[in-house]
C-alpha positions as CSV (number, residue, x, y, z in Angstrom):
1,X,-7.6,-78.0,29.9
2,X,-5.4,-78.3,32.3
3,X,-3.7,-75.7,34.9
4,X,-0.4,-75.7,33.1
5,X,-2.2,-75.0,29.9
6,X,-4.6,-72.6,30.9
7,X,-1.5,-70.5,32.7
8,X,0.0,-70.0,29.6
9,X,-3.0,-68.9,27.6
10,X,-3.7,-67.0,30.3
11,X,-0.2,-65.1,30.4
12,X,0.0,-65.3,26.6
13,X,-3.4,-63.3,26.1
14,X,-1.9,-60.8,28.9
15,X,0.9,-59.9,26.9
16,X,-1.0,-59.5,24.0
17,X,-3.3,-57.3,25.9
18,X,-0.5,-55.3,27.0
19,X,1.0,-55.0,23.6
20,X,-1.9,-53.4,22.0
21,X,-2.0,-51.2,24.6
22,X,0.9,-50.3,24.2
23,X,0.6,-49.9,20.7
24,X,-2.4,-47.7,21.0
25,X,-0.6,-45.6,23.5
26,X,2.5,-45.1,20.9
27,X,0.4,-44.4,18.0
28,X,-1.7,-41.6,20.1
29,X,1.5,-40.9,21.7
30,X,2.8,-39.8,18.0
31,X,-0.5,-38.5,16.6
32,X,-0.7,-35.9,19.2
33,X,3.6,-35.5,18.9
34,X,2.4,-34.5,14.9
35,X,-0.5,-32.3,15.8
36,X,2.4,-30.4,18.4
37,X,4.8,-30.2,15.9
38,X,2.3,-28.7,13.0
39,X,0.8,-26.5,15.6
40,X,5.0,-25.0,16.2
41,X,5.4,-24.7,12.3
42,X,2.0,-22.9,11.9
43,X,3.5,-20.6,15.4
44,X,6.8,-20.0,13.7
45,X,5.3,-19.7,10.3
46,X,3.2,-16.8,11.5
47,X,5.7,-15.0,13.7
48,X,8.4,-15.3,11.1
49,X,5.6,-13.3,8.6
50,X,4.9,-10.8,11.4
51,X,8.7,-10.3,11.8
52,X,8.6,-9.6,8.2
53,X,5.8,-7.4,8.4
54,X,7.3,-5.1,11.4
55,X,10.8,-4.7,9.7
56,X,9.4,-3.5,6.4
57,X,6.1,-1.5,8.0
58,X,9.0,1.5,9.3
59,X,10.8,2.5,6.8
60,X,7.7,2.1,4.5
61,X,5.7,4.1,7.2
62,X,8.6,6.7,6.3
63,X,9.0,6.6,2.8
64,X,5.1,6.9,2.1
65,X,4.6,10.1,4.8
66,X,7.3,11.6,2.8
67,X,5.8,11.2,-0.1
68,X,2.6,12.5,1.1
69,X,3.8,15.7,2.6
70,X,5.7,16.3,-0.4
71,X,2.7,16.0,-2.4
72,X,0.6,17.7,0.2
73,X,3.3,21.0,-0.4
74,X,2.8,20.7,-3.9
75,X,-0.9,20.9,-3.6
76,X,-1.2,23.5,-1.4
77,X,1.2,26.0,-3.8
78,X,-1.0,24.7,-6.7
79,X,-3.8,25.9,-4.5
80,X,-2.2,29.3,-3.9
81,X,-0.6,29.9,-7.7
82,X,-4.3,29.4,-8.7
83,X,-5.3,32.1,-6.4
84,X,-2.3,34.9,-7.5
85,X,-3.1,34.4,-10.8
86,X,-6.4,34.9,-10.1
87,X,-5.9,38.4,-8.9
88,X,-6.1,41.7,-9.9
89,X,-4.0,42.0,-11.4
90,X,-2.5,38.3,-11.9
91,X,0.8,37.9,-9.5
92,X,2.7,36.2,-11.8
93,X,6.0,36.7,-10.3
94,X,4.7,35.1,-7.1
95,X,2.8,32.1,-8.8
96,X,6.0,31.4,-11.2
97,X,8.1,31.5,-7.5
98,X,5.6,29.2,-5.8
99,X,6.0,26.7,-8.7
100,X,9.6,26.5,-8.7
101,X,10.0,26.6,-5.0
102,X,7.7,23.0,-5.1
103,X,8.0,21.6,-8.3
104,X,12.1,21.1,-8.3
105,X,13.6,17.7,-9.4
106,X,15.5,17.2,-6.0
107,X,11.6,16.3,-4.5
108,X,11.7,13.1,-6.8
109,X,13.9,11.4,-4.4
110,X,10.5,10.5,-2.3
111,X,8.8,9.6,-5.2
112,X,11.7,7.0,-5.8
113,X,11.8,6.1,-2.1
114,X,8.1,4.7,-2.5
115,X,8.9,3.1,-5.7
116,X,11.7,1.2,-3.6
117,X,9.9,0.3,-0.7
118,X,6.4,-1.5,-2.5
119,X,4.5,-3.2,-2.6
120,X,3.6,-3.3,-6.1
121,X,0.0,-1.1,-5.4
122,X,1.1,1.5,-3.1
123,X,4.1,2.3,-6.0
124,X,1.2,2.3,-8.8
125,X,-0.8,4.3,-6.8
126,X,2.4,6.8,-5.5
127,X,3.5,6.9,-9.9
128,X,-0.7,8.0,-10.5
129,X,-0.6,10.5,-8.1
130,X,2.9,11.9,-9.1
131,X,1.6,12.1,-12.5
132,X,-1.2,13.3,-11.4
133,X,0.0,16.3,-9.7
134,X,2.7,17.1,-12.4
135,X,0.3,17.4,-15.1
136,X,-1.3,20.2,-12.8
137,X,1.5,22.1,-12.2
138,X,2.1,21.6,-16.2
139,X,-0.6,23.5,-16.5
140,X,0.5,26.7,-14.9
141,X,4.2,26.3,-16.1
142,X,2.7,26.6,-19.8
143,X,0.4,29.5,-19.0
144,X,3.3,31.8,-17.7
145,X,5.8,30.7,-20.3
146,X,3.4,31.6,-22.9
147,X,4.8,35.3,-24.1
148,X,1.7,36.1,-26.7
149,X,-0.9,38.2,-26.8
150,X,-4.0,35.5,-26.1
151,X,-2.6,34.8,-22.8
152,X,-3.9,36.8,-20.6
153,X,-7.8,36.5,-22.3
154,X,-7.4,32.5,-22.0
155,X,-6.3,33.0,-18.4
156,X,-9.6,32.4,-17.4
157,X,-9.7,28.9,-19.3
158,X,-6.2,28.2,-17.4
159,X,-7.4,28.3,-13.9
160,X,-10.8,26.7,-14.4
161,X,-8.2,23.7,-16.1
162,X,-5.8,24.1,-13.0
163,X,-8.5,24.1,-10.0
164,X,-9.7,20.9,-12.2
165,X,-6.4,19.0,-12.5
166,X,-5.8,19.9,-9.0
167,X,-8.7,18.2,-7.2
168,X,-8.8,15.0,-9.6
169,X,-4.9,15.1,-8.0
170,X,-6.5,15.6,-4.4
171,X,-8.8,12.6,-4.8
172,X,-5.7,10.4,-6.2
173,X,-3.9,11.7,-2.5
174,X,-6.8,10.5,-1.1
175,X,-6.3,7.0,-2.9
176,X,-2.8,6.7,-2.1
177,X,-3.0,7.5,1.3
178,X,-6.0,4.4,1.7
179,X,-3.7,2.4,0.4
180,X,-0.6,3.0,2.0
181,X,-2.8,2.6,5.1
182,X,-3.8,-0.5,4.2
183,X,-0.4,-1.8,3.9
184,X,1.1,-0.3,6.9
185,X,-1.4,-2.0,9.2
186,X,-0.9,-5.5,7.2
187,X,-0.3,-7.7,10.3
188,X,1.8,-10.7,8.2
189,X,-1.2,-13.1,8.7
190,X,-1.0,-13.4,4.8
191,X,1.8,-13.7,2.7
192,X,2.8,-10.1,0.8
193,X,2.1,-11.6,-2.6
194,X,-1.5,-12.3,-1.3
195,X,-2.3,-9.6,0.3
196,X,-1.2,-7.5,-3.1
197,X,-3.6,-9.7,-4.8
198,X,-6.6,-8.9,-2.5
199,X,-5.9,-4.9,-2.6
200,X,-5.1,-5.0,-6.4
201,X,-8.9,-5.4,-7.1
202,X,-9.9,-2.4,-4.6
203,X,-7.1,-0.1,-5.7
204,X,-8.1,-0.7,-9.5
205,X,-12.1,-0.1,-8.8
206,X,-11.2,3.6,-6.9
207,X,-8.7,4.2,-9.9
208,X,-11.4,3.4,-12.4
209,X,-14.2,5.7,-10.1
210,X,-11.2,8.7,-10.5
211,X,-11.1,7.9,-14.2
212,X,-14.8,7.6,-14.7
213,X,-15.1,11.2,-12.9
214,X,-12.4,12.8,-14.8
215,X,-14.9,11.7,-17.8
216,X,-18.0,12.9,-16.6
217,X,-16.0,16.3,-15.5
């Protein structure tokens, strides 16, 4: 081989060393330009779910804690209706005041608030407790709109059915306000959808304990 020859070999396996290195340094050069780019979109995805998260966690944060000190008044003049009728004699006029001070329908508007705001578990758990506490106060509406002459001998059977009523409405408080808690301190790392899905199954075992106590009461 001569010199001329072995020049050009020489500067043609150069270039080719050069171009693979090249190459190799393009194609890490774009591998770790895709794992940058996925990393941003995983960044952004994230942040634009916490955004989410923080503009609906206030006015949720609202609705629900007015909710729950609506509900908490409610319980609390159940608690005291029970005791004036329990007296001696029953305070009617004061229980029947009590009732209508609490139980008006202008208090639904934070009932429909939560309804509005969601997710779909805190509103099922918001419509259980609502129910939950009307059908107690039900129960002391009927007795003193009752004009016969068994009412006052099945009083007895009234309270015992309104102290009853009013703690399986307690435990449902208790329920709703787990829940709302729950979704208050969701942080966005999941989607809403999915995180509805993972507190569906806790929200319907506590329902199902509540039910299975009402039974056994």
């Amino acid at each position: 081989m001569d010199a001329g020859l072995a020049a050009i070999l020489g500067a043609a396996v150069g270039a080719c060393g050069t171009a693979v290195a090249a190459g190799v340094a393009g194609f890490l050069s774009r591998s770790q330009t895709k794992l940058q780019l996925a990393a941003q979109d995983r960044q952004l995805s994230r942040q634009i779910r916490a955004d989410l998260v923080t503009q609906l966690r206030e006015p949720r944060r609202q609705a629900y804690a007015a909710f729950a000190a609506e509900t908490s008044a409610k319980l609390e003049a159940l608690w005291w209706v029970a005791e004036a009728l329990a007296g001696d004699p029953p305070q009617c006029e004061a229980a029947e005041r009590l009732l209508r001070e609490n139980f008006v329908p202008s208090a639904d508007a934070a009932y429909e608030r939560v309804l509005m705001e969601g997710p779909e578990e805190v509103a099922s758990a918001a419509a259980h407790l609502a129910a939950g506490v009307e059908s107690a106060g039900n129960i002391a509406f009927t007795w003193l709109a009752r004009d016969d002459d068994s009412r006052e001998s099945d009083l007895g059977n009234v309270l015992a059915e309104l102290r009853v009523a009013r703690e399986a409405a307690v435990r449902l408080r208790r329920i709703f306000r787990m829940i709302t808690m729950d979704t208050i301190r969701a942080d966005g790392a999941e989607p809403e959808s999915e995180q509805a899905q993972a507190r569906t199954s806790v929200i319907l075992g506590l329902l199902q304990q509540h039910r299975d106590r009402d039974a056994r009461d």
